[in-house]
DSSP file (Angstrom, degrees, kcal/mol; ACC not computed):
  #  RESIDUE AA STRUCTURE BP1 BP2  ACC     N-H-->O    O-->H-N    N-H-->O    O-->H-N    TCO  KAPPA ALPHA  PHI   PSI    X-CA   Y-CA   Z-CA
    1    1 A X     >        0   0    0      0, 0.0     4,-2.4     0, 0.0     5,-0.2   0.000 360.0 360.0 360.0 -37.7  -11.8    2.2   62.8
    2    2 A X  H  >  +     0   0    0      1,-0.2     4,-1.0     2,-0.2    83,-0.1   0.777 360.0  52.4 -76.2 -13.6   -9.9    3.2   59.7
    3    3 A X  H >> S+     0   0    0      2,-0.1     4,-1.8     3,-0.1     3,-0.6   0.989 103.7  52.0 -81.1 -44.1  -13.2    5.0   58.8
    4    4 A X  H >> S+     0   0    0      1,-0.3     4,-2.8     2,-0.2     3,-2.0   0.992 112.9  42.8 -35.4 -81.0  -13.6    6.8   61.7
    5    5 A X  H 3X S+     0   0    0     -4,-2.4     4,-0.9     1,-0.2    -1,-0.3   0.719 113.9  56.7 -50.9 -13.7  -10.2    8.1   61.5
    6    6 A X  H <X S+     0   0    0     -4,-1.0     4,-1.5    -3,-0.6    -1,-0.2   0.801 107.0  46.7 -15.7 -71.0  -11.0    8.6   57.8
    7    7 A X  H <X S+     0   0    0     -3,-2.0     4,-2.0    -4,-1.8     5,-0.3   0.740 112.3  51.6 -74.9 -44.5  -14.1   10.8   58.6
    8    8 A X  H  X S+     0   0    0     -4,-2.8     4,-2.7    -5,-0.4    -1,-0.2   0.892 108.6  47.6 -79.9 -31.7  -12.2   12.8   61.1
    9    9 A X  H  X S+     0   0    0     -4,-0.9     4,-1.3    -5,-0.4    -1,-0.2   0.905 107.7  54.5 -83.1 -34.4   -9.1   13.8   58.9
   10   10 A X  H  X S+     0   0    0     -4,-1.5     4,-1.0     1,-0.2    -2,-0.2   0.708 110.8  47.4 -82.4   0.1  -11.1   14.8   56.0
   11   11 A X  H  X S+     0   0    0     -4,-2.0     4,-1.8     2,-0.2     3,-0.2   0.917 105.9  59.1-107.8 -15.3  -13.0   17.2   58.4
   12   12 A X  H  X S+     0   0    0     -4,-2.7     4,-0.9    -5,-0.3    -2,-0.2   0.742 108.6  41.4  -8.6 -57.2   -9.9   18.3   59.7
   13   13 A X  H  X S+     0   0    0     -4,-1.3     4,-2.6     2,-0.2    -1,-0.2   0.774 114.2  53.8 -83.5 -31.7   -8.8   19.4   56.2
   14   14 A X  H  X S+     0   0    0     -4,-1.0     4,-1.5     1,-0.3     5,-0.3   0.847 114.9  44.3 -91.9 -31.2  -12.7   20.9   55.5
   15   15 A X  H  X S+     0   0    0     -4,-1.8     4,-1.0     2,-0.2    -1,-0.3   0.811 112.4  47.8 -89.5 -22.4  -12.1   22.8   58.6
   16   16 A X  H  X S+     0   0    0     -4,-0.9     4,-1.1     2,-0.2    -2,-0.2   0.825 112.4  54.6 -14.1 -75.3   -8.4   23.8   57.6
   17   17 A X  H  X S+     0   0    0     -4,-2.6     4,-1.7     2,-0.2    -2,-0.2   0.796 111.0  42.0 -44.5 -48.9   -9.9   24.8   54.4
   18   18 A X  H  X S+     0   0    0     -4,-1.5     4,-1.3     2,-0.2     3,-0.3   0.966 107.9  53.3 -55.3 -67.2  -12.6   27.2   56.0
   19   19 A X  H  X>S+     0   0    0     -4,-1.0     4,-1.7    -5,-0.3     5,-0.8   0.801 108.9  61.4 -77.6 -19.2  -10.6   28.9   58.6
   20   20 A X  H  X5S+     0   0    0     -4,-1.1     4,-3.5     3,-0.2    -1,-0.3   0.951 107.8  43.3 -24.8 -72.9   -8.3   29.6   55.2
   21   21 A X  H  <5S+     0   0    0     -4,-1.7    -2,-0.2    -3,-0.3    -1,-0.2   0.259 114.3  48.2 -71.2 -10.4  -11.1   31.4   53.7
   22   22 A X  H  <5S-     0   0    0     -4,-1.3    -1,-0.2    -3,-0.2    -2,-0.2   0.761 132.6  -2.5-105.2 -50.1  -11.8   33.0   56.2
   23   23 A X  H >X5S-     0   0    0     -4,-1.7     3,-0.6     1,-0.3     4,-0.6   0.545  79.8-140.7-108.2 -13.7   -8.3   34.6   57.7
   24   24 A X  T 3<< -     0   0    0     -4,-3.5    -1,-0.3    -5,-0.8    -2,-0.1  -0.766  54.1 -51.5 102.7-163.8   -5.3   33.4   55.5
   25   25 A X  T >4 S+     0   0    0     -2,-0.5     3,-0.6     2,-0.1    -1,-0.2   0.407 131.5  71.2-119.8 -11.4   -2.2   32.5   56.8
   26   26 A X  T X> S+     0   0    0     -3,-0.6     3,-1.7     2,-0.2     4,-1.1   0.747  77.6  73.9 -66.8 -35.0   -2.0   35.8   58.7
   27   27 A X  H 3X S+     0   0    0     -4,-0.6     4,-1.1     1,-0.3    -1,-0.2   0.688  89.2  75.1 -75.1  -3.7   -4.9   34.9   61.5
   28   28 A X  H <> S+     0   0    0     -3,-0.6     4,-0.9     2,-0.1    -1,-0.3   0.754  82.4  55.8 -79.5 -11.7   -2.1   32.8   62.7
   29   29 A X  H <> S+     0   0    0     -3,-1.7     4,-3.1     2,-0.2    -2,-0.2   0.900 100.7  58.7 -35.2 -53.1   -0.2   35.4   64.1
   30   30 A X  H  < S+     0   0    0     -4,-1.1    -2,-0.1     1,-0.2    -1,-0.1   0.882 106.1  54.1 -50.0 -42.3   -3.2   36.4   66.2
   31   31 A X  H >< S+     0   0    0     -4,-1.1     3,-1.0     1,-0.3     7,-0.4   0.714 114.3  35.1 -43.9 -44.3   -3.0   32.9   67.6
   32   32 A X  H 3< S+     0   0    0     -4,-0.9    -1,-0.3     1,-0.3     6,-0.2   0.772 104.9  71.3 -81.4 -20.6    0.5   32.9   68.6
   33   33 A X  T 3< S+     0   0    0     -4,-3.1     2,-0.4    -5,-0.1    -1,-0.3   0.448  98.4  53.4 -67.8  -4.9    0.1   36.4   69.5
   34   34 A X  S <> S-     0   0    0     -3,-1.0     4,-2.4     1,-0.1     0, 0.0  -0.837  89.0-122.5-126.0 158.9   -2.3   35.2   72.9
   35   35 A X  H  > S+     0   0    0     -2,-0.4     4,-1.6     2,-0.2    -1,-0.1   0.933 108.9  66.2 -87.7 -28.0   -0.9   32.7   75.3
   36   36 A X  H  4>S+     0   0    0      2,-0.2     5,-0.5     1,-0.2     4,-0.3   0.960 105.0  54.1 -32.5 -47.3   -3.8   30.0   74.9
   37   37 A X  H  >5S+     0   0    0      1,-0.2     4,-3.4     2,-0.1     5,-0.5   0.992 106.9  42.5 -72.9 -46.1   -2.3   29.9   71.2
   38   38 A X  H  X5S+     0   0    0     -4,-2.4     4,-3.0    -7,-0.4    -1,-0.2   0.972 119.3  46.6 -76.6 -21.2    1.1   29.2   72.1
   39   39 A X  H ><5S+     0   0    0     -4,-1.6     3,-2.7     2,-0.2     5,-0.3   0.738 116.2  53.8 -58.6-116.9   -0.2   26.3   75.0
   40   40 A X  H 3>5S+     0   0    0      1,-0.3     4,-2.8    -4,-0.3    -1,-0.2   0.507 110.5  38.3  21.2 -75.7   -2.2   25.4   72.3
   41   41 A X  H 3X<S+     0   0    0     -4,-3.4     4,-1.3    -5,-0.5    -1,-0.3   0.786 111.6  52.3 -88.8 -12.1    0.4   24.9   69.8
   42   42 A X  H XX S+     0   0    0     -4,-3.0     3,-2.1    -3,-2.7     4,-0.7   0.948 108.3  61.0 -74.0 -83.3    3.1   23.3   71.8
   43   43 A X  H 3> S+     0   0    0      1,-0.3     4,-0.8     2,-0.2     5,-0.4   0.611 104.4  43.6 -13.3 -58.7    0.1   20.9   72.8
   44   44 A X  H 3X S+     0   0    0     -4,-2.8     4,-2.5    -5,-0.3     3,-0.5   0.957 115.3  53.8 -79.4 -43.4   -0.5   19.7   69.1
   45   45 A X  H <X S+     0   0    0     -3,-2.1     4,-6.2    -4,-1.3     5,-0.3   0.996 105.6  50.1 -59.4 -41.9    3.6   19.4   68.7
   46   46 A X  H  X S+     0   0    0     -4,-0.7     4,-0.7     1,-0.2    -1,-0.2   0.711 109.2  53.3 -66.9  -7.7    4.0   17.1   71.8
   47   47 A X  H  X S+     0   0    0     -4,-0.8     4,-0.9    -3,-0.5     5,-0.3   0.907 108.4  50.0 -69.9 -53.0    1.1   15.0   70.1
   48   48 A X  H  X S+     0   0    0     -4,-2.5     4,-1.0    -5,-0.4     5,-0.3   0.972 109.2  46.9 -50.4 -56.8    3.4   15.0   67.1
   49   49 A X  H  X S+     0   0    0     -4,-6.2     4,-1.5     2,-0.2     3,-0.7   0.993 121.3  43.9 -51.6 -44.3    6.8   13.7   69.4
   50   50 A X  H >< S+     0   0    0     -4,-0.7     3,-2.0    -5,-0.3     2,-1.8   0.628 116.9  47.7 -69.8-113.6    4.0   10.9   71.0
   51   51 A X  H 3X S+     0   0    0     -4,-0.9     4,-0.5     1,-0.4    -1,-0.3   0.258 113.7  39.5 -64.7 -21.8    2.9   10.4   67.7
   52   52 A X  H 3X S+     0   0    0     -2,-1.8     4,-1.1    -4,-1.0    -1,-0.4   0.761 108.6  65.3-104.2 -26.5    6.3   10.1   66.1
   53   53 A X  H XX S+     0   0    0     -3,-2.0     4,-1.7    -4,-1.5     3,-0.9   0.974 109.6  39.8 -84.4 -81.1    7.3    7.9   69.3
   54   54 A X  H 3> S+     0   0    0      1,-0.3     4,-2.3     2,-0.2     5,-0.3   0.959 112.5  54.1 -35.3 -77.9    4.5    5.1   68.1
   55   55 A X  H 3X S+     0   0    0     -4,-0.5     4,-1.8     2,-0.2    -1,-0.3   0.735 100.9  57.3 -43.7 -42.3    5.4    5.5   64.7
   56   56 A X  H << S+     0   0    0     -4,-1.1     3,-0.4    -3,-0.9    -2,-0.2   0.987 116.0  45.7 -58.7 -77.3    9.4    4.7   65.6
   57   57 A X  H  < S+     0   0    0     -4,-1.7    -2,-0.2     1,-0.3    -1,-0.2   0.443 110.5  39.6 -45.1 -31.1    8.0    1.5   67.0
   58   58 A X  H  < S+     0   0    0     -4,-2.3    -1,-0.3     7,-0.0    -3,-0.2   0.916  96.8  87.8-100.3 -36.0    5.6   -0.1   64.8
   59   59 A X     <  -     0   0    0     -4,-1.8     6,-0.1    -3,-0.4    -1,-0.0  -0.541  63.2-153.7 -77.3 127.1    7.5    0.7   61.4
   60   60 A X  S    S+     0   0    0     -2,-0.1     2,-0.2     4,-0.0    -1,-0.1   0.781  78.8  68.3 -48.9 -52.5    9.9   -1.9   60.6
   61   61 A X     >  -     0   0    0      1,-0.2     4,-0.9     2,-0.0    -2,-0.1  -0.554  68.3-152.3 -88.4 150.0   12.2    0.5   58.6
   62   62 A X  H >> S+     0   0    0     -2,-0.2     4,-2.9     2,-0.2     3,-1.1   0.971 104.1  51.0 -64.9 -55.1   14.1    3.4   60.6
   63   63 A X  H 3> S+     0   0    0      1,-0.3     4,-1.8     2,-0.2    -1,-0.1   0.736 106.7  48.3 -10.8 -65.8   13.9    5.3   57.2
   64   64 A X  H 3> S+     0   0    0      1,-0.2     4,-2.9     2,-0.2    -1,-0.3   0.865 112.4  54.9 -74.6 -46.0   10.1    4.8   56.6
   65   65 A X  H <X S+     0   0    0     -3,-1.1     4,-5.1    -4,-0.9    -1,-0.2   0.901 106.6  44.2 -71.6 -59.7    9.7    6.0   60.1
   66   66 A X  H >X S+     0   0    0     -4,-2.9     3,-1.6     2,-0.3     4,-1.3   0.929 113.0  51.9 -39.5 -94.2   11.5    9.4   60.0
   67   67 A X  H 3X S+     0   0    0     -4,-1.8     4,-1.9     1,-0.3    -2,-0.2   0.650 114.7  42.5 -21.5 -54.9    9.9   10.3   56.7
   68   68 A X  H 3X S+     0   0    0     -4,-2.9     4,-0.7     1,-0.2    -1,-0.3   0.984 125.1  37.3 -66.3 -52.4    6.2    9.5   58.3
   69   69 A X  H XX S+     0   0    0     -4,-5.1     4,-0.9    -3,-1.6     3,-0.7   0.937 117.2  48.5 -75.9 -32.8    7.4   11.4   61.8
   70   70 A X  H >X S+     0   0    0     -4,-1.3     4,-0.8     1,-0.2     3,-0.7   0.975 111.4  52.8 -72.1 -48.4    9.4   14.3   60.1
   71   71 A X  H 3X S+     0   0    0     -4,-1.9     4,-1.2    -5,-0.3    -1,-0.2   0.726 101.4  69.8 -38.2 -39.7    6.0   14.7   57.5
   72   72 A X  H <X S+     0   0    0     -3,-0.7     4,-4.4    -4,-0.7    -1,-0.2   0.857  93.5  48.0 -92.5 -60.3    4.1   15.0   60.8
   73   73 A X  H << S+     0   0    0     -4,-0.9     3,-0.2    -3,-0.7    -1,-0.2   0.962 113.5  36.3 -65.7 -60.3    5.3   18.5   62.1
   74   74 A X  H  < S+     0   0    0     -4,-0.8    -1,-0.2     1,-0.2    -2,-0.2   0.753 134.2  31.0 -69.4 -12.1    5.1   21.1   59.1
   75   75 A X  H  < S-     0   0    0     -4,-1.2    -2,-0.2    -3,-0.0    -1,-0.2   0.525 102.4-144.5-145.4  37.2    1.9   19.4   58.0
   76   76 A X    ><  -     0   0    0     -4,-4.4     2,-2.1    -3,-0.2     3,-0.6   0.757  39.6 -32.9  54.7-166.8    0.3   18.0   61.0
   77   77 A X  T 3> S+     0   0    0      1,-0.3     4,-1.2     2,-0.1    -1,-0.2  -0.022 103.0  89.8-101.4  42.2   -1.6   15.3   62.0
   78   78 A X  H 3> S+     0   0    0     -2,-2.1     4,-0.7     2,-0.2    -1,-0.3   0.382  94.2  49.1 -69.8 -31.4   -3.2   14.7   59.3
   79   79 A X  H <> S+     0   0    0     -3,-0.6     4,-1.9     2,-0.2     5,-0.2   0.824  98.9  60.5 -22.9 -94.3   -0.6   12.8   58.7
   80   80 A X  H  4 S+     0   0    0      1,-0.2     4,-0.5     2,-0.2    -2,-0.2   0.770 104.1  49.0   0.3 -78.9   -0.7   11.4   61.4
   81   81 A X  H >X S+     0   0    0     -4,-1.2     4,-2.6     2,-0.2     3,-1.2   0.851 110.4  53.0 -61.5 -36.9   -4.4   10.0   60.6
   82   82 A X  H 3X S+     0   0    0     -4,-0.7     4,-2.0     1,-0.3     5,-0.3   0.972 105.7  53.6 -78.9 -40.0   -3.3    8.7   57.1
   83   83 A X  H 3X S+     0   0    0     -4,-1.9     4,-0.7     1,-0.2    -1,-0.3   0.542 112.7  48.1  -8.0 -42.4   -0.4    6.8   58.9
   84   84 A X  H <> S+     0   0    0     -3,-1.2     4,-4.1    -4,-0.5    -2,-0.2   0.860 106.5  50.2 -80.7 -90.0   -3.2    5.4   61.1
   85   85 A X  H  X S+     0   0    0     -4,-2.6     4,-1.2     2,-0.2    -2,-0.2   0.661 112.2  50.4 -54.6 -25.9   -5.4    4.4   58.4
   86   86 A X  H  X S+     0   0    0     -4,-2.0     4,-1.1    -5,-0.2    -2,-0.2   0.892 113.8  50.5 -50.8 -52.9   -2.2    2.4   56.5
   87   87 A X  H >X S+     0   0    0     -4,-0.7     4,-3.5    -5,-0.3     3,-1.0   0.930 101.4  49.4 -72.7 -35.3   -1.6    0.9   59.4
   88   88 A X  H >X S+     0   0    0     -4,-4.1     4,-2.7     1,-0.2     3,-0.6   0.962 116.2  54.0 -44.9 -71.2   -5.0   -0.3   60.3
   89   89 A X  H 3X S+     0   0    0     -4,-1.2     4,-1.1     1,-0.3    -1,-0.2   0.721 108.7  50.0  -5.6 -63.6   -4.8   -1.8   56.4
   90   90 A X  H << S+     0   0    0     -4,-1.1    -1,-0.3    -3,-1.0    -2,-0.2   0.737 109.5  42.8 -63.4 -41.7   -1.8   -3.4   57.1
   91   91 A X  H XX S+     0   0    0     -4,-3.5     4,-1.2    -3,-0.6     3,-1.2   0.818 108.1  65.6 -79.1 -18.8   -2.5   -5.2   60.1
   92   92 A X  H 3< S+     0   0    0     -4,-2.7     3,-0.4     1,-0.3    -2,-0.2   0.913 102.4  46.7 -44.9 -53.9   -5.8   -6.2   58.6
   93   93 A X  T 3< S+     0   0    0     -4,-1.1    -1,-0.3    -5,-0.3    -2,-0.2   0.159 103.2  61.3 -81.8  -1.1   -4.2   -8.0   56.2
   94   94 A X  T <4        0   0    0     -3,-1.2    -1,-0.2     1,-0.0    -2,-0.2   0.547 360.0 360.0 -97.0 -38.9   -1.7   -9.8   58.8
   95   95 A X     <        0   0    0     -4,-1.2    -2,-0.2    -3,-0.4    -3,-0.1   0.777 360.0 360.0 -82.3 360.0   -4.8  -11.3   60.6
């Protein structure tokens, strides 16, 4: 499973990378500028709070937890997946 999610974050970033090269940081305006984009982009924060939600729960430390959920929001789930892919590690290694 921690390949999968693996697979999926580094085309995330190649696809990141692309839409870069292609507009900038400016062809996010347009985005916010239509109302699909801002539905859109509240959509991918409320992943992040659910995402952050999980994360409060399985990390032991409050600390550890913040730092992984706080990371989550300015640079977005990408995060998220490597979180993911720790944990999968971690628990591996439990069984």
């Amino acid at each position: 499973m921690r390949y999968v999610v693996g697979l999926a974050a580094l085309g995330f970033v190649a696809v990141c990378f692309w839409a870069y090269g292609e507009v900038g940081w400016g062809g996010f305006d347009m985005v916010l500028a239509q109302p699909w984009g801002v539905v859109v982009t509240l959509d991918v924060m409320l992943g992040a709070v659910c995402i952050a939600a999980i994360i409060f729960h399985y990390e032991e430390n409050p600390l550890v937890a913040a730092l992984w959920s706080l990371a989550i929001f300015p640079l977005g789930h990408v995060v998220s997946a490597v979180w993911f892919i720790t944990r999968f590690q971690r628990s591996r290694r439990a069984v």
